[in-house]
N, CA, C and O atoms as CSV, one atom per row, in Angstrom:
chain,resi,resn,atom,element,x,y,z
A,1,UNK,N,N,-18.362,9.678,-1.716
A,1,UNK,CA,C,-19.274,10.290,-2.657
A,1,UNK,C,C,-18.509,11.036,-3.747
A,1,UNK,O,O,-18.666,10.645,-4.903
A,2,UNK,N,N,-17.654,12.125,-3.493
A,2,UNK,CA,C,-16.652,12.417,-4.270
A,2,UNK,C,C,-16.006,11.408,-5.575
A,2,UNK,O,O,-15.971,11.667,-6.778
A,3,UNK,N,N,-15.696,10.618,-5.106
A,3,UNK,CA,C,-14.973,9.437,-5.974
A,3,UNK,C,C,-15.639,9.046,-6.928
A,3,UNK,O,O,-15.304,8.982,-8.111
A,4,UNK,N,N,-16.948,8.675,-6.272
A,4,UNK,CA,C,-18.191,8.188,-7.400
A,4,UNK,C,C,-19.041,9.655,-8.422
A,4,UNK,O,O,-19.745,9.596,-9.430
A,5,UNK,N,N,-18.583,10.815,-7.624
A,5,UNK,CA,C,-18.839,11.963,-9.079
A,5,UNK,C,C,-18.071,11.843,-9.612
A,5,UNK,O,O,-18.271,11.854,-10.827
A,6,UNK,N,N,-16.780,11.662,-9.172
A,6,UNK,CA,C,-15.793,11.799,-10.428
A,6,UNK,C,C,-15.485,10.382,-11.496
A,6,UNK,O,O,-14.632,10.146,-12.352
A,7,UNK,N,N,-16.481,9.736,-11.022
A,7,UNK,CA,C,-16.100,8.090,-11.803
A,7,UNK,C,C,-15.083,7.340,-11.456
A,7,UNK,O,O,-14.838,6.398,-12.209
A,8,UNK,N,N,-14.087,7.559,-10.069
A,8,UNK,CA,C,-12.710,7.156,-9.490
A,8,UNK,C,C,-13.080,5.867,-9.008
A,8,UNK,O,O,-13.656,5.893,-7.920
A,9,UNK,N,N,-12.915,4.801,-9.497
A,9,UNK,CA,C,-12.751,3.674,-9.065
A,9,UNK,C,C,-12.474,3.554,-7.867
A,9,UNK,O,O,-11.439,4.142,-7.554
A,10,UNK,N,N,-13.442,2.554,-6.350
A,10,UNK,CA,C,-13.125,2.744,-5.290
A,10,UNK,C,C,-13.703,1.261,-4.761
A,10,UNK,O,O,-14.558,0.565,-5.310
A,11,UNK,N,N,-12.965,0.997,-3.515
A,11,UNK,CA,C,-13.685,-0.320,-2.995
A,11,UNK,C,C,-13.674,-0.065,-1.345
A,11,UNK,O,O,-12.706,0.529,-0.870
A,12,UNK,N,N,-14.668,-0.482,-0.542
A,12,UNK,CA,C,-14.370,-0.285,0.984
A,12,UNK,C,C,-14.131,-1.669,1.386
A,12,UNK,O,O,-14.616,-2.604,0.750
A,13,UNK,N,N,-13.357,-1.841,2.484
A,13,UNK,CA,C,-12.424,-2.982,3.095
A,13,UNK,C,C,-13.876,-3.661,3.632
A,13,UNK,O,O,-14.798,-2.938,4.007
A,14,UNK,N,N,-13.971,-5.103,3.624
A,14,UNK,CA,C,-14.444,-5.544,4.903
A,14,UNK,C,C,-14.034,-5.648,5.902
A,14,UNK,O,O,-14.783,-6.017,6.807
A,15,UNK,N,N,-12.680,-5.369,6.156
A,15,UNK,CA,C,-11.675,-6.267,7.481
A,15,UNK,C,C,-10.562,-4.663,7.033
A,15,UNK,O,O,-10.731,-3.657,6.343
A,16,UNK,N,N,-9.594,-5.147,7.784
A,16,UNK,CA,C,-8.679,-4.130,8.262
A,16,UNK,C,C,-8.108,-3.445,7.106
A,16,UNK,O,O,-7.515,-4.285,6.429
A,17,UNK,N,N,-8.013,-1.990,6.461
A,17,UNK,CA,C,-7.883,-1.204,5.457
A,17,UNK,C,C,-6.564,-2.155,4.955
A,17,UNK,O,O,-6.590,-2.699,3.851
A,18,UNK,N,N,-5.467,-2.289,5.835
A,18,UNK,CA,C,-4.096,-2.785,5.201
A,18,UNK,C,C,-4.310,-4.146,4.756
A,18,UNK,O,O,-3.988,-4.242,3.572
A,19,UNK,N,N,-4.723,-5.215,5.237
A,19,UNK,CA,C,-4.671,-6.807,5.059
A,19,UNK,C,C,-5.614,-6.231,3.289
A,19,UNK,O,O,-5.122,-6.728,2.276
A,20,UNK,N,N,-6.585,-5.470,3.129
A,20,UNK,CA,C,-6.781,-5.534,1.758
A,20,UNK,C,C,-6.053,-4.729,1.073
A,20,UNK,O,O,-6.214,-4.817,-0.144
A,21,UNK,N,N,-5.098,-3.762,1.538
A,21,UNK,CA,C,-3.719,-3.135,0.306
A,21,UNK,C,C,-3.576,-4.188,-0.097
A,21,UNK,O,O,-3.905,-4.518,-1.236
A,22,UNK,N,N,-2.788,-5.336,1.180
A,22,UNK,CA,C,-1.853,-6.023,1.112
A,22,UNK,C,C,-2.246,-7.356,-0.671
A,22,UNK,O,O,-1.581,-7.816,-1.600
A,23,UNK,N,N,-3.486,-7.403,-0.255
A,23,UNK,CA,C,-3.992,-8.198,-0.758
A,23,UNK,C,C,-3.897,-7.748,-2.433
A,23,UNK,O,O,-3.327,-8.422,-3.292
A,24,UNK,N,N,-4.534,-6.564,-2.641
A,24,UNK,CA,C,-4.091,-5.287,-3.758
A,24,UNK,C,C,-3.120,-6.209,-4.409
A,24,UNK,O,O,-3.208,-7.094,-5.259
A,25,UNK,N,N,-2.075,-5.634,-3.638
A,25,UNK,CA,C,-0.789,-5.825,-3.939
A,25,UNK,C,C,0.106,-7.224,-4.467
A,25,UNK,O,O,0.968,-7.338,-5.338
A,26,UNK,N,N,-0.355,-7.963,-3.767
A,26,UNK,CA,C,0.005,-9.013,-4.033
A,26,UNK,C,C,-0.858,-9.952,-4.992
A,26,UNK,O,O,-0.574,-11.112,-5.290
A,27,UNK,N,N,-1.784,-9.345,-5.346
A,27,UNK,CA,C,-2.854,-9.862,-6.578
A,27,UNK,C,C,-2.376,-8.825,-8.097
A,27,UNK,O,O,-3.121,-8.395,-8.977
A,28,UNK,N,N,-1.100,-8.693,-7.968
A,28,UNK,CA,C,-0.999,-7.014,-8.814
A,28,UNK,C,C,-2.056,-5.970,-9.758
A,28,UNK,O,O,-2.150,-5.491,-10.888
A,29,UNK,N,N,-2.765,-5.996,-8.420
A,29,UNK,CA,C,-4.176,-4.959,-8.895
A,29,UNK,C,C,-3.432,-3.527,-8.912
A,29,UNK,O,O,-3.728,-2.632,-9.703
A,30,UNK,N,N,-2.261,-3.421,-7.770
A,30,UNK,CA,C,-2.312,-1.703,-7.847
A,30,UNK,C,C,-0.437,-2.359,-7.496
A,30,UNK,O,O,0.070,-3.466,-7.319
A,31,UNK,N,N,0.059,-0.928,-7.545
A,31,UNK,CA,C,1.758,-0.785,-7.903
A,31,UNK,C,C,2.187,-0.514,-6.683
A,31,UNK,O,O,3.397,-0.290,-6.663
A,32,UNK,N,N,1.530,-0.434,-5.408
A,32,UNK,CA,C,1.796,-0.741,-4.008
A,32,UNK,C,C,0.775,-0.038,-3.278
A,32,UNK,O,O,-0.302,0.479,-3.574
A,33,UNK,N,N,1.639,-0.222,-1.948
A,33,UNK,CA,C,0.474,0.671,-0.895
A,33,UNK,C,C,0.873,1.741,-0.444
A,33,UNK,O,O,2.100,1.755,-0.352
A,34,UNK,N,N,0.397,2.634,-0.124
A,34,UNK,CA,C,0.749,4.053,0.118
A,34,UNK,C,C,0.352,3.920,1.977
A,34,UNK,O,O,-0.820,4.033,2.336
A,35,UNK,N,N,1.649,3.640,3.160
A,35,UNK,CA,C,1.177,3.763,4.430
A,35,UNK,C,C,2.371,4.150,5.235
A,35,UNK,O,O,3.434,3.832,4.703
A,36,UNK,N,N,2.448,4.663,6.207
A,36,UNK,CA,C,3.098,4.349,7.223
A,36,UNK,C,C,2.671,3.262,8.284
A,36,UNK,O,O,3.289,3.265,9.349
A,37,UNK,N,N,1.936,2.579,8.140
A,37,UNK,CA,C,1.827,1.660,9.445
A,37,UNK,C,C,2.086,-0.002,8.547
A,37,UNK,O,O,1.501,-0.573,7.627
A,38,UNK,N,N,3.325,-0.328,9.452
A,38,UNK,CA,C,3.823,-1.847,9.354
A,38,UNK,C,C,2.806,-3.008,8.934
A,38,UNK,O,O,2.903,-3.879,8.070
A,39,UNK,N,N,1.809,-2.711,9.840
A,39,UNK,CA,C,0.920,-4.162,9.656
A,39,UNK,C,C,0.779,-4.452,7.838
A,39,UNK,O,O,0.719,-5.652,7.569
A,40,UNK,N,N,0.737,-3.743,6.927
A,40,UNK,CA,C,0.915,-4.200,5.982
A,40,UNK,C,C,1.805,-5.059,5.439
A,40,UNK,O,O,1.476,-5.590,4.379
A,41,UNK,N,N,3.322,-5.439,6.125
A,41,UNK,CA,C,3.560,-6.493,5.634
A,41,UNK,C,C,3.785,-7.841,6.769
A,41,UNK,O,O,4.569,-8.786,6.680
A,42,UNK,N,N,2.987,-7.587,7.620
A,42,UNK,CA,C,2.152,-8.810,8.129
A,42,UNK,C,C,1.173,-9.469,7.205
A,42,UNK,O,O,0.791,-10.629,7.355
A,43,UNK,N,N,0.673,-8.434,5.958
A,43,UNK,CA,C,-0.447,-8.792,5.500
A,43,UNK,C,C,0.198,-9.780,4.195
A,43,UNK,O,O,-0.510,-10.458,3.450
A,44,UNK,N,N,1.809,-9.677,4.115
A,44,UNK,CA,C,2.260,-9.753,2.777
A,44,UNK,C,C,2.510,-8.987,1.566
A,44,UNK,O,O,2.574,-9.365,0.396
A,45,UNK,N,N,2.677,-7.476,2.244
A,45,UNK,CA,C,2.410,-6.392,0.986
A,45,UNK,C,C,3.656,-6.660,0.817
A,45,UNK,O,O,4.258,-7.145,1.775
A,46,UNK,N,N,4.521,-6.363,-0.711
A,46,UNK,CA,C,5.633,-6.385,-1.581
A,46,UNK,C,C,6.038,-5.291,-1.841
A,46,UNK,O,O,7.262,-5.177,-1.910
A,47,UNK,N,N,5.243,-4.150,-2.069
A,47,UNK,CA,C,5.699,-2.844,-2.406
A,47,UNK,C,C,5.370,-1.823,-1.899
A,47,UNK,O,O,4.317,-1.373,-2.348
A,48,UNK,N,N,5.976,-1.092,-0.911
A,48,UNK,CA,C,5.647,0.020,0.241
A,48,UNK,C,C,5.922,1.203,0.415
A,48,UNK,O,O,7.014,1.475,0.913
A,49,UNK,N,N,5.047,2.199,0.070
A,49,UNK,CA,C,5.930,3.825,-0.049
A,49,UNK,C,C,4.859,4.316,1.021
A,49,UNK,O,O,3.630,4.345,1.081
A,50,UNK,N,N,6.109,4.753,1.978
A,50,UNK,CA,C,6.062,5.225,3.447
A,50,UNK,C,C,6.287,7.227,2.758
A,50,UNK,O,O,6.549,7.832,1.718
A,51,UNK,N,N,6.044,7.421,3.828
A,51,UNK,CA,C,5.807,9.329,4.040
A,51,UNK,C,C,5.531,10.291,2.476
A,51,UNK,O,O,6.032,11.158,1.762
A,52,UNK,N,N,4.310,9.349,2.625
A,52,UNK,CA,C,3.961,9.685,0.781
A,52,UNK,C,C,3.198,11.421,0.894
A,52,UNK,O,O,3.079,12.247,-0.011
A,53,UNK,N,N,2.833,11.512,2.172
A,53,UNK,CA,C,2.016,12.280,2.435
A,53,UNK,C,C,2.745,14.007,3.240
A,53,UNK,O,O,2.022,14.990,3.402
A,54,UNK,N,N,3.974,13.985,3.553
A,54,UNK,CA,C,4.961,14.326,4.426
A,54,UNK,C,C,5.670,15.226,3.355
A,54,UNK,O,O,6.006,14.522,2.403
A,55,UNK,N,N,6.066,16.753,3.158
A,55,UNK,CA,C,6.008,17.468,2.921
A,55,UNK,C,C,7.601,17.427,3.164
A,55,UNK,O,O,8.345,17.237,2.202
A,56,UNK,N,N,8.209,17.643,4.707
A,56,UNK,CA,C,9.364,17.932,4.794
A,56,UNK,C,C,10.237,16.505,4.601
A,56,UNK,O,O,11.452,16.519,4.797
A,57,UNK,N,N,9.426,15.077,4.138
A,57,UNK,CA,C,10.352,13.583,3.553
A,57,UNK,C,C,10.338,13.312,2.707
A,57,UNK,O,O,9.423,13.806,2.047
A,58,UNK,N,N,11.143,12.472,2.073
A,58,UNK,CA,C,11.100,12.393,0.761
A,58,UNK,C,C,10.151,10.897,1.088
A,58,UNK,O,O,10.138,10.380,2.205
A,59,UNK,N,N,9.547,10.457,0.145
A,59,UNK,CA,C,8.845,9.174,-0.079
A,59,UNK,C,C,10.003,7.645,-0.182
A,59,UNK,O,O,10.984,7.379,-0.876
A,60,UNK,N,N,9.310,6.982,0.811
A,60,UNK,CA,C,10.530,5.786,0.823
A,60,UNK,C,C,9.867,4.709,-0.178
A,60,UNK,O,O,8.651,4.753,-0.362
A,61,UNK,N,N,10.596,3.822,-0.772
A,61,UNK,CA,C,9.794,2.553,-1.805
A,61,UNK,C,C,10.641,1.405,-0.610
A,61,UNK,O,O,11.801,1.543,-0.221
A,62,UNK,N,N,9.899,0.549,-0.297
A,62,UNK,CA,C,10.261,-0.599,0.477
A,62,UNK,C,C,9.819,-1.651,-0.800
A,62,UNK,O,O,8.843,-1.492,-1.533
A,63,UNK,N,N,10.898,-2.866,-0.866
A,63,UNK,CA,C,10.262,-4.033,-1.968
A,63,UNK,C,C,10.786,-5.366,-1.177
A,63,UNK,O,O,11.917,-5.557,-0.731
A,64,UNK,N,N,9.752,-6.157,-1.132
A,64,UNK,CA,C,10.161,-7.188,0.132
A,64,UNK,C,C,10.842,-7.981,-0.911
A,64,UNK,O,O,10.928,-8.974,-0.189
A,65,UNK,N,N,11.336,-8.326,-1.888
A,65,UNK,CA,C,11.741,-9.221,-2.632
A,65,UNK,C,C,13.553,-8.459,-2.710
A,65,UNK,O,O,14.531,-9.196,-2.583
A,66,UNK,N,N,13.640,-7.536,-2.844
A,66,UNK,CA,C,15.089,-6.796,-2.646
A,66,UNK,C,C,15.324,-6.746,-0.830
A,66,UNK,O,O,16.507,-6.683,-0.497
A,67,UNK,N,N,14.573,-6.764,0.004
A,67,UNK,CA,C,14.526,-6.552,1.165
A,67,UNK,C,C,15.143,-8.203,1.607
A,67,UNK,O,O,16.140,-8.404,2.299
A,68,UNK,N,N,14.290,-9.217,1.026
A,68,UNK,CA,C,14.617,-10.933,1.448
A,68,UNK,C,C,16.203,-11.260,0.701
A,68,UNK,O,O,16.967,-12.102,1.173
A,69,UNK,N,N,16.504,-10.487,-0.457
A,69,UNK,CA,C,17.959,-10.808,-1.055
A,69,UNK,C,C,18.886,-10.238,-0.166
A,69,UNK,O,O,19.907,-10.912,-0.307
A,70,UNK,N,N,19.049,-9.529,0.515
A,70,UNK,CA,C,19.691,-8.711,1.613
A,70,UNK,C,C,20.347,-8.995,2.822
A,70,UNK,O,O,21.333,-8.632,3.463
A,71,UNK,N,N,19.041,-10.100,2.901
A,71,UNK,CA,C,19.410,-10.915,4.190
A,71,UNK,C,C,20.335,-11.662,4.361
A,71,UNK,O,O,20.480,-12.227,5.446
């Protein structure tokens, strides 16, 4: 409700919150996903910032395309 007073663009998942980041993401609707939980790149997410939320971490950027050159 919040979101929609403020006019914030919002969508609810049908299926599991991450498989639609992932989806986000890889459609380049948004500049990644903001999670700690993996299953997002089960889903295929590309761009991943872990402990976004975490006070005493710094924010990690994961990029599966620098991640696959590595290997």
């Amino acid at each position: 409700y919040l979101l929609r007073l403020f006019g914030i663009p919002y969508l609810v998942s049908p299926t599991e919150a991450e498989a639609q980041c992932a989806y986000l993401d890889l459609t380049n609707q948004c500049d990644g996903v903001i999670t700690d939980d993996s299953d997002v790149w089960l889903f295929g997410a590309s761009h991943v910032y872990r402990h976004f939320f975490r006070q005493e971490q710094l924010v990690e950027h994961y990029d599966s395309t620098i991640i696959a050159n590595q290997l």
